[in-house]
One Martini backbone bead per residue (centre of mass of N, CA, C, O) as a GRO file, in nm:
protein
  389
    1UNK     BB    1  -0.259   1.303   1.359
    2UNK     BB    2  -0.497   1.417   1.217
    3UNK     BB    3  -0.388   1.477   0.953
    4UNK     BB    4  -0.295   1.167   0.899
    5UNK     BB    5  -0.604   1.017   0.917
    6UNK     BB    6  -0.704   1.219   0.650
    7UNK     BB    7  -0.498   1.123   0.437
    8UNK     BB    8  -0.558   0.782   0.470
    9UNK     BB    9  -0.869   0.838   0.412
   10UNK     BB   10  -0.830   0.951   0.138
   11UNK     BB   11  -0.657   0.715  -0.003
   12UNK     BB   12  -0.846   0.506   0.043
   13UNK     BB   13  -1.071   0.607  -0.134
   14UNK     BB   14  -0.929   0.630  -0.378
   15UNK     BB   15  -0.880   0.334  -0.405
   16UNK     BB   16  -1.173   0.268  -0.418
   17UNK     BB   17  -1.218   0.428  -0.701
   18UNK     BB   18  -0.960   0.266  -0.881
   19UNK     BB   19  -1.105   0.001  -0.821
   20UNK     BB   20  -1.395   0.039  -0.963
   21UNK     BB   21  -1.301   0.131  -1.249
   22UNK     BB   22  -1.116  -0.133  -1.281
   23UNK     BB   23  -1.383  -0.359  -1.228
   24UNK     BB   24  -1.500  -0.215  -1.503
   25UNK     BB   25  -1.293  -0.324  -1.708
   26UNK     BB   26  -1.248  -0.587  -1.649
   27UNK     BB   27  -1.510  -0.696  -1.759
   28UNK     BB   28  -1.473  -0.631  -2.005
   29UNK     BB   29  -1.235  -0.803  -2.040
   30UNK     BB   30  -1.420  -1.048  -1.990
   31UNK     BB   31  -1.591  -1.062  -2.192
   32UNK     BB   32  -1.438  -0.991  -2.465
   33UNK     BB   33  -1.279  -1.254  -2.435
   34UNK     BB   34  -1.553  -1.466  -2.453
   35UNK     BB   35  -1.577  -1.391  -2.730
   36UNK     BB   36  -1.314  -1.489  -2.832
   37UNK     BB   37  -1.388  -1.787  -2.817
   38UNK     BB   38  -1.625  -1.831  -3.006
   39UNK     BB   39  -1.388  -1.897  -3.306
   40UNK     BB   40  -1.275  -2.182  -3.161
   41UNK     BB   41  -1.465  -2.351  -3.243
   42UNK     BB   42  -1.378  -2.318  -3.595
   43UNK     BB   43  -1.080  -2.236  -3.466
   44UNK     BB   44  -0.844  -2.409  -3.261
   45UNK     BB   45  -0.538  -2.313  -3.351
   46UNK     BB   46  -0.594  -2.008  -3.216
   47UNK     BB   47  -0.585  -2.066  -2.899
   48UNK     BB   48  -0.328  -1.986  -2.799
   49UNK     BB   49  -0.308  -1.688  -2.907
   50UNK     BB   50  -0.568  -1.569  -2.733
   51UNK     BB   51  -0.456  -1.654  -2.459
   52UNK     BB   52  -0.255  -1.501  -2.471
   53UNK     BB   53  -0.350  -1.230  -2.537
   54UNK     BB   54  -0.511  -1.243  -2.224
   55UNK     BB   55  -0.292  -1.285  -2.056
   56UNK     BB   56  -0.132  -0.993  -2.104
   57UNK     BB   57  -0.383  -0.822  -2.059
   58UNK     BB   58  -0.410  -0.931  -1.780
   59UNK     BB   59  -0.066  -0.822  -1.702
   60UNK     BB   60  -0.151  -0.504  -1.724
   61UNK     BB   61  -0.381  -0.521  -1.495
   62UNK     BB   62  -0.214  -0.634  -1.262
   63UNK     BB   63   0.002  -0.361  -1.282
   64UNK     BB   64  -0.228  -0.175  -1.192
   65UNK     BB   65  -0.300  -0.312  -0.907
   66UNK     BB   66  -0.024  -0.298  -0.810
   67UNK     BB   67  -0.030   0.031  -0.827
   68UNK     BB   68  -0.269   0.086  -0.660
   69UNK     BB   69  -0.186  -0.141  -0.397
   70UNK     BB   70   0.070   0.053  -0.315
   71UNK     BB   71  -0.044   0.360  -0.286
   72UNK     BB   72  -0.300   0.321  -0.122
   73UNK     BB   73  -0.253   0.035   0.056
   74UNK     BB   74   0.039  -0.076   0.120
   75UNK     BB   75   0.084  -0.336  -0.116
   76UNK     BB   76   0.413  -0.504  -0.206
   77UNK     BB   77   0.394  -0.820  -0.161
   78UNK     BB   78   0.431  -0.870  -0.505
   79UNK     BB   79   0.566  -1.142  -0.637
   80UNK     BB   80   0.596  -1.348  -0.908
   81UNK     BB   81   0.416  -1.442  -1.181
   82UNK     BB   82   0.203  -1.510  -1.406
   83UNK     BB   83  -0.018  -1.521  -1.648
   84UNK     BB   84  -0.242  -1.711  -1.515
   85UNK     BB   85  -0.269  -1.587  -1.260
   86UNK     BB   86  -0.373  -1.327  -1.331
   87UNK     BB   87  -0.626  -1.389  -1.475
   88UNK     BB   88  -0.735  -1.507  -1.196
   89UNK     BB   89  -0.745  -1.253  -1.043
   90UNK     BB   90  -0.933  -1.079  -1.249
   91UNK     BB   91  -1.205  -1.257  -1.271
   92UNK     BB   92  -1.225  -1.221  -0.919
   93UNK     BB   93  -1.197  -0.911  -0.894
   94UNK     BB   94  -1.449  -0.740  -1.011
   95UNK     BB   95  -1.623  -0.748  -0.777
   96UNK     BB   96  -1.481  -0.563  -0.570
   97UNK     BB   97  -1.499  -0.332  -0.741
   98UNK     BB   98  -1.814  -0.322  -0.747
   99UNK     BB   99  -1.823  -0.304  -0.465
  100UNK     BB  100  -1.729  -0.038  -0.403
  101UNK     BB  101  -1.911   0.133  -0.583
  102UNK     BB  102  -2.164   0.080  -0.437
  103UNK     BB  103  -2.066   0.199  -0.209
  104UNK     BB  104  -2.026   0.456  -0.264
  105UNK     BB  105  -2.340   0.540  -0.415
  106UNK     BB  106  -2.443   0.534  -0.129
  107UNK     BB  107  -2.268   0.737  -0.019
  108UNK     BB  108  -2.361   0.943  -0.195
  109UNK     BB  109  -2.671   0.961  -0.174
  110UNK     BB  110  -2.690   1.016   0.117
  111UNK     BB  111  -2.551   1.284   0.108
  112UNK     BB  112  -2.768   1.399  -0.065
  113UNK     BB  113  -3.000   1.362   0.111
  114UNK     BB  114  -2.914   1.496   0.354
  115UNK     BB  115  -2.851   1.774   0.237
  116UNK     BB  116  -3.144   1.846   0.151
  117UNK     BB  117  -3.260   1.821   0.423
  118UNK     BB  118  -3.099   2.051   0.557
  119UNK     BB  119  -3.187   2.275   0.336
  120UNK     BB  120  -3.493   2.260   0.390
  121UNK     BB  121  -3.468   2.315   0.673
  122UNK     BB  122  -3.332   2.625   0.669
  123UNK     BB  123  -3.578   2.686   0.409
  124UNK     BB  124  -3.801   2.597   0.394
  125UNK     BB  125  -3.889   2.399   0.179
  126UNK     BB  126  -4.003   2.158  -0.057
  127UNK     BB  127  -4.115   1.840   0.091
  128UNK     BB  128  -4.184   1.498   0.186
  129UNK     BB  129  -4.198   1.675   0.503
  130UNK     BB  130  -4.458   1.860   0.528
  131UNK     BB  131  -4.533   2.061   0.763
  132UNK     BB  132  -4.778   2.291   0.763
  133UNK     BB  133  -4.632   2.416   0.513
  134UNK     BB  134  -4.313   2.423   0.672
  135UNK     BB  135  -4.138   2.201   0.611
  136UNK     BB  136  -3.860   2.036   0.787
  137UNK     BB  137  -3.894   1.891   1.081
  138UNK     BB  138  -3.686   1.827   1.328
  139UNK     BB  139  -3.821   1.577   1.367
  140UNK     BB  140  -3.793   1.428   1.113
  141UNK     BB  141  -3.471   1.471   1.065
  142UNK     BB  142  -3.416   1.282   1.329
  143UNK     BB  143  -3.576   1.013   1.223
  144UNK     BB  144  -3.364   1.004   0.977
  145UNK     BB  145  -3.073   0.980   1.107
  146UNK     BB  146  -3.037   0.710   1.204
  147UNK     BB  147  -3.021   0.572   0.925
  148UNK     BB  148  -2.822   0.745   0.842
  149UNK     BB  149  -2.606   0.650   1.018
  150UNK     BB  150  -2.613   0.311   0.989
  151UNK     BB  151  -2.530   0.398   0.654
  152UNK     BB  152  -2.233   0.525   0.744
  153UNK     BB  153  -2.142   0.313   0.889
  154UNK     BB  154  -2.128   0.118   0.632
  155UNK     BB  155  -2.009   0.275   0.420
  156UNK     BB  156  -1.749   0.263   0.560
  157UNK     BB  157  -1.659  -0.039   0.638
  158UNK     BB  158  -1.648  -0.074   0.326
  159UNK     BB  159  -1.414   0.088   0.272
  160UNK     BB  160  -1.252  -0.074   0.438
  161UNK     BB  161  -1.290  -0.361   0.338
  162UNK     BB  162  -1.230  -0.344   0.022
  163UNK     BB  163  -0.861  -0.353   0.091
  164UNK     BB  164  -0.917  -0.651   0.228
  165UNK     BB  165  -0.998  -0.805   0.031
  166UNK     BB  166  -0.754  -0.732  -0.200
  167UNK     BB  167  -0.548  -0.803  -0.065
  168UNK     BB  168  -0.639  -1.146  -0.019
  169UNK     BB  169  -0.655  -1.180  -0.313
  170UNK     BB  170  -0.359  -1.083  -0.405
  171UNK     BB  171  -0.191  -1.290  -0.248
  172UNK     BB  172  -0.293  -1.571  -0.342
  173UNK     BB  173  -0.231  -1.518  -0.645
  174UNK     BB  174   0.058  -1.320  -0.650
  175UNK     BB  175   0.214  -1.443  -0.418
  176UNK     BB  176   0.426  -1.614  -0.335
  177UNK     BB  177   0.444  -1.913  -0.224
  178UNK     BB  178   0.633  -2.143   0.011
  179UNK     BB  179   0.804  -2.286  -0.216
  180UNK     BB  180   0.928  -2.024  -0.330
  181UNK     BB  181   1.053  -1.867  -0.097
  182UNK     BB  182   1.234  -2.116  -0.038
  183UNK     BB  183   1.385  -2.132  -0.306
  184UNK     BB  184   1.486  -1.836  -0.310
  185UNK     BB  185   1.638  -1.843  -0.050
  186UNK     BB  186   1.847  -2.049  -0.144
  187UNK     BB  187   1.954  -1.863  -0.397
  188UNK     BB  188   2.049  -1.657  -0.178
  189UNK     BB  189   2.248  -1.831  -0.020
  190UNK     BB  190   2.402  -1.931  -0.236
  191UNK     BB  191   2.503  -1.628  -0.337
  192UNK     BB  192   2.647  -1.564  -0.071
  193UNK     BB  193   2.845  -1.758  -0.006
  194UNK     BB  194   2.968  -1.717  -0.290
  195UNK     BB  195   3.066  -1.428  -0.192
  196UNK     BB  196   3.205  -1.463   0.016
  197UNK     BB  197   3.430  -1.607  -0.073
  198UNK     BB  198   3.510  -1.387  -0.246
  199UNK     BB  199   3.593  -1.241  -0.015
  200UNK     BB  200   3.787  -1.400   0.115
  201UNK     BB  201   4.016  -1.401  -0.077
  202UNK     BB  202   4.034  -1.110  -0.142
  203UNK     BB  203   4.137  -1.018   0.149
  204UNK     BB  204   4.392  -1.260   0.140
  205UNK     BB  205   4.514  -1.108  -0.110
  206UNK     BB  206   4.524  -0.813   0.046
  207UNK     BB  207   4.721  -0.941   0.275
  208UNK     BB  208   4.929  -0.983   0.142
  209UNK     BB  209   4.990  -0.770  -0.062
  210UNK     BB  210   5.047  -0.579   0.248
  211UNK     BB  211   5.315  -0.771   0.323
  212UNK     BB  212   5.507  -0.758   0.098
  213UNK     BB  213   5.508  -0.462   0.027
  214UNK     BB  214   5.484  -0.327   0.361
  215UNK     BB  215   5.631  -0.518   0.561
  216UNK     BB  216   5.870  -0.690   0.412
  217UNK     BB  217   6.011  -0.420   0.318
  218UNK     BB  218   6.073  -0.359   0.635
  219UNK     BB  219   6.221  -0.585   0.698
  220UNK     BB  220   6.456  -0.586   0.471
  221UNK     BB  221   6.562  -0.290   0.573
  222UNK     BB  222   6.657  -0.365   0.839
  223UNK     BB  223   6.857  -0.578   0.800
  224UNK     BB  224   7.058  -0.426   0.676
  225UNK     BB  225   7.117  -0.215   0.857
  226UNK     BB  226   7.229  -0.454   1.087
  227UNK     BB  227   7.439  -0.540   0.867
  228UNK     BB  228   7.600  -0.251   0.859
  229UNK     BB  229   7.633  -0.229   1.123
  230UNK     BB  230   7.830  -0.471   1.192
  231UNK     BB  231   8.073  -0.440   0.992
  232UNK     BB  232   8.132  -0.163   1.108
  233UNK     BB  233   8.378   0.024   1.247
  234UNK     BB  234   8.205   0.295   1.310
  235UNK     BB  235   8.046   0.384   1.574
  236UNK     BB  236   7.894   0.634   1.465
  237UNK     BB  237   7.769   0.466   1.198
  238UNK     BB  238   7.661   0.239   1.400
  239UNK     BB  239   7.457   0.465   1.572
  240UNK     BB  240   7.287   0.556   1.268
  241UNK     BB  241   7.199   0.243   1.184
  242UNK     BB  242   7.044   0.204   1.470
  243UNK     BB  243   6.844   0.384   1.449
  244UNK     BB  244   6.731   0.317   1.128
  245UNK     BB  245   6.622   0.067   1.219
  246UNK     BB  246   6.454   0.176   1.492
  247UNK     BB  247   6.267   0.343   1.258
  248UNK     BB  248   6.196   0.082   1.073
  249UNK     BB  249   6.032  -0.098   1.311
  250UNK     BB  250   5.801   0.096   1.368
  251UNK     BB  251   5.705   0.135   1.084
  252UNK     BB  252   5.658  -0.208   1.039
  253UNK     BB  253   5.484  -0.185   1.319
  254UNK     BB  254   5.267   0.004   1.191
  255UNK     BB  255   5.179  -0.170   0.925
  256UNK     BB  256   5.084  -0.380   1.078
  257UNK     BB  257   4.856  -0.285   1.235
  258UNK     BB  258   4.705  -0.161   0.960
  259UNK     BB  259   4.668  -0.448   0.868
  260UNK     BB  260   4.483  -0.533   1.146
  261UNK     BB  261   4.284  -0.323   1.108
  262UNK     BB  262   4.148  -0.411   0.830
  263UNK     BB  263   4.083  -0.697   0.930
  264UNK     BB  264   4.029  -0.606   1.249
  265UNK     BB  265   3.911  -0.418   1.501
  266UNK     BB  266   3.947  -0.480   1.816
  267UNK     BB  267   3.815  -0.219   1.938
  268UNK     BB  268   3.530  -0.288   1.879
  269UNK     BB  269   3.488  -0.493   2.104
  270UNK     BB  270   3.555  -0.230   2.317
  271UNK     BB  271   3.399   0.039   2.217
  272UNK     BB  272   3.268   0.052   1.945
  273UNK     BB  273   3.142   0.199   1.678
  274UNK     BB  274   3.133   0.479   1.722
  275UNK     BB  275   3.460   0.509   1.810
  276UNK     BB  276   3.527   0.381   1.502
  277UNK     BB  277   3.421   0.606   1.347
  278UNK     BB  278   3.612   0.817   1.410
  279UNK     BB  279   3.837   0.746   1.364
  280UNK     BB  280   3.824   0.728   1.074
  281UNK     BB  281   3.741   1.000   1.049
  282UNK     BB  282   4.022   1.130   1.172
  283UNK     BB  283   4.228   0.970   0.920
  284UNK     BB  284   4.082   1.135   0.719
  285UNK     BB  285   4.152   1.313   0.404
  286UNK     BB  286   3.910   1.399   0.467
  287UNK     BB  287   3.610   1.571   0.544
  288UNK     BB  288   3.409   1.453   0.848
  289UNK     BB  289   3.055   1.395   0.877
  290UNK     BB  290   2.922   1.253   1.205
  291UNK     BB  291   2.584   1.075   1.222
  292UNK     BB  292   2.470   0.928   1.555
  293UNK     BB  293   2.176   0.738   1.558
  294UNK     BB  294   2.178   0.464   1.835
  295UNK     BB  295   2.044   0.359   2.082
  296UNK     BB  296   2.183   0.038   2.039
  297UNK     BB  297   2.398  -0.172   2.033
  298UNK     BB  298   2.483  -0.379   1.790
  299UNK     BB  299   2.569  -0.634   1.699
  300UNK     BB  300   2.847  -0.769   1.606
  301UNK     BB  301   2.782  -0.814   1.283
  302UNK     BB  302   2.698  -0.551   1.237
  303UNK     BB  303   2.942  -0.382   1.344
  304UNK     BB  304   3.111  -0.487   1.107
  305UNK     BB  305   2.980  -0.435   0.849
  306UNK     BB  306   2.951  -0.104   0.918
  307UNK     BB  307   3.253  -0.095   0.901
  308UNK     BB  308   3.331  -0.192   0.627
  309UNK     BB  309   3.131   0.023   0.468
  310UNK     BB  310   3.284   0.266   0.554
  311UNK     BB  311   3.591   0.192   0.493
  312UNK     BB  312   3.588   0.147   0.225
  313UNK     BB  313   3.414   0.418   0.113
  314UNK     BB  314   3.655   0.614   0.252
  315UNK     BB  315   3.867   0.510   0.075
  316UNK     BB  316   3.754   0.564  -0.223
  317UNK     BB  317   3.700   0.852  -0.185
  318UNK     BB  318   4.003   0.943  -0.122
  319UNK     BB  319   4.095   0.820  -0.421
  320UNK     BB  320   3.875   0.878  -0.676
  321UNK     BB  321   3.663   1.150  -0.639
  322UNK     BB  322   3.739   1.392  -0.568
  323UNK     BB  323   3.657   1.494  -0.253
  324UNK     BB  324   3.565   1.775  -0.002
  325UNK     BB  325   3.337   1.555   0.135
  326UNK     BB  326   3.177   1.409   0.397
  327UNK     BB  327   2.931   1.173   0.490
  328UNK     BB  328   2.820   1.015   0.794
  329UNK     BB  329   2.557   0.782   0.896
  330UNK     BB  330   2.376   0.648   1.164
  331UNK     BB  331   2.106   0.433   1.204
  332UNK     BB  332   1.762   0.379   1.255
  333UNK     BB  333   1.468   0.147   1.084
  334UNK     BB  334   1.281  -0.102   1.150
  335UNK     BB  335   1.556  -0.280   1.293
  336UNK     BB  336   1.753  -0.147   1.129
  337UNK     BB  337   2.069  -0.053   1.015
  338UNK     BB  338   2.158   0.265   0.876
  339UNK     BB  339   2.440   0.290   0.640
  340UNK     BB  340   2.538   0.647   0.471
  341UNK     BB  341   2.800   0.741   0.246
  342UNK     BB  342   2.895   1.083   0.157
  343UNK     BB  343   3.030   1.221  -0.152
  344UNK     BB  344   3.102   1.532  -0.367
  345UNK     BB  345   3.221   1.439  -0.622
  346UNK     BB  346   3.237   1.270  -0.940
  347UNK     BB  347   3.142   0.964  -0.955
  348UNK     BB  348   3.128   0.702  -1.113
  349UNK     BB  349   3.084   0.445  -0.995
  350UNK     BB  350   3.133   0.093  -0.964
  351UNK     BB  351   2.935  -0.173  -0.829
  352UNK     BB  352   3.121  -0.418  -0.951
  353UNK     BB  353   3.373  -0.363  -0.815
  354UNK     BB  354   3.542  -0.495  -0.582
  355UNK     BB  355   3.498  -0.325  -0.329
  356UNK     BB  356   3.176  -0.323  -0.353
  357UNK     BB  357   3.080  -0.604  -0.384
  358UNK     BB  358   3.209  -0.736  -0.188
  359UNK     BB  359   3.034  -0.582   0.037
  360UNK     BB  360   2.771  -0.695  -0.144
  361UNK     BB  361   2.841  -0.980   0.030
  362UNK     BB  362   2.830  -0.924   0.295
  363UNK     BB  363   2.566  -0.780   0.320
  364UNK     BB  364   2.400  -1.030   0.212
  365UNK     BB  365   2.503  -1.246   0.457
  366UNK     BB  366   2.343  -1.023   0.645
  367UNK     BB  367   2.033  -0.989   0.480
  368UNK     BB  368   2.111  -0.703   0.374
  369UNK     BB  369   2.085  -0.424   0.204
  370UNK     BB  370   2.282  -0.305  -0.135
  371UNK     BB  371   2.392   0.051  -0.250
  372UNK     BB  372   2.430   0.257  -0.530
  373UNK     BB  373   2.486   0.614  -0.592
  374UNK     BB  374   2.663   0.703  -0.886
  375UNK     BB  375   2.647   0.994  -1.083
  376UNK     BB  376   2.759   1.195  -1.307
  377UNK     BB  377   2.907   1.442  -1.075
  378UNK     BB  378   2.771   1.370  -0.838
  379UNK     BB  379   2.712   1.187  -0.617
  380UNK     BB  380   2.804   0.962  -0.345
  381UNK     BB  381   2.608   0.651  -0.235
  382UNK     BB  382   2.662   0.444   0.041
  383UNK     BB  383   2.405   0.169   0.137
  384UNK     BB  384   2.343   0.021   0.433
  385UNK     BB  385   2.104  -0.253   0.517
  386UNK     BB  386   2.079  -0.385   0.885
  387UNK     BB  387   1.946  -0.652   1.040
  388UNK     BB  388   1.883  -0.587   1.403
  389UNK     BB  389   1.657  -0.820   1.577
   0.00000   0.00000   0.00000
């Protein structure tokens, strides 16, 4: 915990000396700017030019102000803007960097001044505070240190509080409107719509697929056979094609089961998400290793979707990858439930493909993030984040 607050405040003082660093070139971008307007004055003609060369580079410096604030104060919440938003936050943002500079500036003089006092008095050298001819006395140094724990306890706060100040700046100019995030949301929804819709048609093609290959071939085979059970004069012969046909039967019956397991297992709602990824792990032709840590049950939306991801994953890898080890992982972090796939093959999956596609339109759907990382020579990693709060 110590070692935490120690990393955090190290991190947060780096973000605001080189806020302090950027505040002092944006002046001059700024500067160097408003001189450059000055031969507007006699070519107007040139003026779209210098402004948009003006928004440019405020947009190069706005992109470092982003990960400034991303990596020291960890404020990613911000973009897409304009050009002119940029220059409008670059304009307003560098007294604030100024103001930590400031602030820096007097927390190294007080460290100054009062090391100097400290060494003063523990070797008596020659100080404005010399009693007697000895050196800064004990009385002197406490009566000095009142005020100088004031300012440093000013200058804390002030380091504090300069990553608040632009945080909220940042936000102001630089993070979308609430008109933006609702048009944003919409055509988030309206592209999810679109993607389930293709998945379920994708589905039923699927299923049609899978009974006519699979089921509808498996019972066109028992009709012969009980039609040629029918015909024969031989009870043995007529015996053996009655075997033959309910193995047939159950084979077909085997077949619709698989089928319906693949639309929905009903299992799913009596065991449980853990219970039915373990089947899956069992029924794989690949060696599976399965990390359970959920602490809770979660939603039926989500354990189905889940479901479908980790079911088509291992499908995908068994089919492909050419893969002799699968890991499957289902944990909890921040209200999501993390879902991730991984197998030793030979990678170059395609995130494009029907199947995967499919997978990140469920997952859309139920605005979760879904990830391929499948590079050439593998490993390839299938991952979905599901919101459960």
């Amino acid at each position: 915990m110590r070692n935490r607050v120690v990393v955090r405040a190290g991190t947060t003082l780096a973000g605001v000396v080189l806020g302090a660093l950027l505040g002092a070139v944006e002046l001059a971008f700024l500067v160097a700017s408003s001189i450059a307007l000055i031969p507007i004055v006699a070519a107007p003609r040139s003026r779209p030019r210098v402004v948009s060369f003006g928004h440019r580079c405020a947009r190069q410096l706005t992109r470092l102000e982003q990960r400034r604030l991303a990596r020291f104060h960890d404020i990613r919440d911000l973009g897409p803007y304009s050009d002119r938003a940029a220059f409008q936050y670059i304009a307003r943002r560098w007294p604030i960097g100024m103001l930590g500079g400031f602030v820096l500036l007097l927390l190294l003089l007080g460290l100054v001044v009062a090391g100097s006092m400290v060494s003063a008095w523990l070797v008596g050298g020659d100080w404005a505070f010399i009693e007697n001819g000895g050196g800064v006395s004990l009385l002197s140094l406490a009566a000095v240190s009142l005020p100088g724990l004031i300012l440093l306890y000013l200058n804390v706060m002030g380091i504090i509080g300069v990553p608040v100040l632009d945080a909220r700046l940042a936000r102001r100019y630089l993070a979308p409107s609430t008109e933006e995030l609702l048009a944003r949301r919409v055509s988030e929804l309206t592209l999810s719509r679109a993607e389930v819709v293709e998945v379920v048609n994708d589905e039923r093609r699927r299923i049609e697929r899978d009974l006519h290959d699979g089921v509808q071939q498996r019972l066109v085979a028992l009709g012969l056979l009980l039609s040629r059970a029918r015909r024969t004069k031989d009870p043995v012969r007529a015996a053996e094609l009655v075997r033959q046909a309910h193995e047939a039967s159950e084979q077909a019956l085997d077949d619709l089961r698989e089928v319906a397991w693949r639309v929905y297992p009903t299992v799913l709602d009596q065991l449980g998400l853990r219970d039915v990824i373990a089947v899956l792990a069992d029924r794989s032709s690949i060696p599976v290793s399965l990390y359970y840590d959920l602490p809770a049950r979660p939603p039926v939306a989500v354990e189905t979707v889940a479901y479908f991801v980790v079911s088509e994953a291992v499908t995908n890898a068994a089919k492909h990858s050419g893969a002799d080890k699968l890991e499957i992982s289902l944990t909890q972090s921040a209200g999501q439930v993390v879902v991730r796939v991984t197998d030793n093959g030979r990678g170059g999956a395609d995130p494009g493909g029907r199947g995967l596609s499919g997978l990140a339109g469920r997952v859309a759907a139920g605005d979760g993030l879904f990830t391929v990382d499948s590079p050439a020579g593998g490993p390839t990693t299938v991952k979905a984040e599901l919101p459960c709060g």
